[in-house]
C-alpha positions in Angstrom: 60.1 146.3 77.7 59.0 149.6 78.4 60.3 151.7 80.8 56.4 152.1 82.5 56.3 148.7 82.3 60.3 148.0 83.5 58.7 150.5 86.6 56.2 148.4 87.3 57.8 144.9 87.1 60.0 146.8 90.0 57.3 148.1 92.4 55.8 144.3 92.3 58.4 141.9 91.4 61.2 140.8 93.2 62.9 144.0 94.1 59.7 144.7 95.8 59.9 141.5 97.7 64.0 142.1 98.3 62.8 145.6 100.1 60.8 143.7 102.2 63.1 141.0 103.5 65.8 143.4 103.2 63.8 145.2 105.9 63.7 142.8 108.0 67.2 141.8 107.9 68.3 145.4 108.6 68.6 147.1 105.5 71.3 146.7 102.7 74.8 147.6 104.5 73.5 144.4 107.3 72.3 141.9 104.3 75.5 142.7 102.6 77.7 141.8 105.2 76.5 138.8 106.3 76.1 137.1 102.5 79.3 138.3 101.6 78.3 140.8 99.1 79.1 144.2 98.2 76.0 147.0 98.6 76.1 147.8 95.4 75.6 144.3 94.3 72.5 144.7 96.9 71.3 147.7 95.5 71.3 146.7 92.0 69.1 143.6 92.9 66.9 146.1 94.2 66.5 148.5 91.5 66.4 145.7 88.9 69.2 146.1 86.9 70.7 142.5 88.1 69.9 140.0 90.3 70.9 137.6 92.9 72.9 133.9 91.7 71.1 130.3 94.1 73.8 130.7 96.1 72.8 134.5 97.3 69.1 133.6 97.0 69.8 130.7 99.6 71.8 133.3 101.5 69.5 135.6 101.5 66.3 133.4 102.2 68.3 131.8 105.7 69.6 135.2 106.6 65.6 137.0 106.2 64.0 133.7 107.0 62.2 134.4 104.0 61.1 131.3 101.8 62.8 131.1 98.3 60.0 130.4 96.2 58.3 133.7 97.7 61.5 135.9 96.8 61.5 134.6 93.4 58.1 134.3 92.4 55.6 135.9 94.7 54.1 132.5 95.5 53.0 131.7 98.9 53.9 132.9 101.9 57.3 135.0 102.5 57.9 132.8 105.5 58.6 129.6 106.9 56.3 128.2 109.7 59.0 128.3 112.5 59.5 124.9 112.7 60.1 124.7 109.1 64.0 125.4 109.1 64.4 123.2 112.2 66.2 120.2 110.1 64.8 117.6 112.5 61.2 118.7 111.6 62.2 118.5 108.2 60.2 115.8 105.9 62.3 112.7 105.1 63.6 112.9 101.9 60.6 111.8 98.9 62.5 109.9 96.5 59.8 110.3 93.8 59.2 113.9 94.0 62.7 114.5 94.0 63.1 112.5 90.5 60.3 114.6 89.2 62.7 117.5 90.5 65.3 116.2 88.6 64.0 115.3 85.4 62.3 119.1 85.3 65.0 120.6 86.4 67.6 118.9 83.5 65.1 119.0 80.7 65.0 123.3 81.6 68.7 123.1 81.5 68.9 121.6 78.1 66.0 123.3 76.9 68.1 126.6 77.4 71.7 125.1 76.7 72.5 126.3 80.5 75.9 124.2 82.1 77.0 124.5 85.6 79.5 123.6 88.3 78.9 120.9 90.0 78.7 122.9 93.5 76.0 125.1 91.4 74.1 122.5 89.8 74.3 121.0 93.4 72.3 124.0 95.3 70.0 124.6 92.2 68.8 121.1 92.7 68.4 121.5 96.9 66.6 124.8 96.5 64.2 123.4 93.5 63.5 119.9 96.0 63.0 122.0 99.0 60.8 124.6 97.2 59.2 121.4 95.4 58.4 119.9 99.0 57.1 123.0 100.4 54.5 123.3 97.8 53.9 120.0 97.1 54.1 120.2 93.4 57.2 120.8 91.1 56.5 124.2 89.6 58.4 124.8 85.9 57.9 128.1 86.5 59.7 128.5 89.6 62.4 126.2 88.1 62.9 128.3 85.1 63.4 131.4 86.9 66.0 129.6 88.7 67.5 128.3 86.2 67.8 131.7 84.7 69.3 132.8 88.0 71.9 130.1 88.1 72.9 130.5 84.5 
């Protein structure tokens, strides 16, 4: 990639989107604190040069009340409705999208060789569901940037 290019993948992409619900968390020092990272892991998600595991993207999306799929990907909206993280006004769980989930989510895995932890595979699977029963619609595109997170 170019370095004009790498420049502008940053002002838009998900460093871009990390300022903003950094912002709102109370800048780095706060966000770092409470996820249990250092800053300079924080400020290296922000300038690019690494980026955040499932585990710190669920972190960070609970701690900025900031939905997943918009940190990630830029799709929807960067927030829950307020209800939305309320778990009794949760949708039951949808037994078919979920399998759709599932079988997207393990063909990406062995489409790019990826193996992880149980406790990983575990929250990559809850964060693709929940992002899959937000939208409505299991997104491979969503799930492969995950699965390049988690790998």
């Amino acid at each position: 990639m170019t370095p004009q290019r790498d420049e502008t993948r940053r002002a838009s992409g998900f460093p871009a989107r990390l300022k903003q619900a950094l912002e709102r968390a109370g800048g780095v020092a706060v966000t770092a604190r409470a996820i249990g990272r250092s800053e300079g892991a924080v400020r290296k998600w922000l300038r690019g040069q690494s980026e955040p595991g499932v585990t710190d993207l669920r972190a960070l999306s609970k701690l900025t009340q900031t939905r997943i799929e918009w940190l990630v990907a830029g799709c929807g909206s960067s927030r829950d409705p307020p209800d939305a993280r309320d778990p009794a006004a949760r949708a039951p769980l949808d037994g078919a999208l979920l399998e759709r989930v599932l079988a997207a989510l393990e063909q990406r895995l062995r489409e790019t060789s990826t193996t992880l932890s149980v406790a990983k595979h575990a929250m990559l699977t809850a964060a693709c569901y929940d992002l899959a029963q937000e939208s409505g619609t299991v997104d491979s595109r969503t799930i492969t940037r995950l699965v390049e997170l988690a790998g």
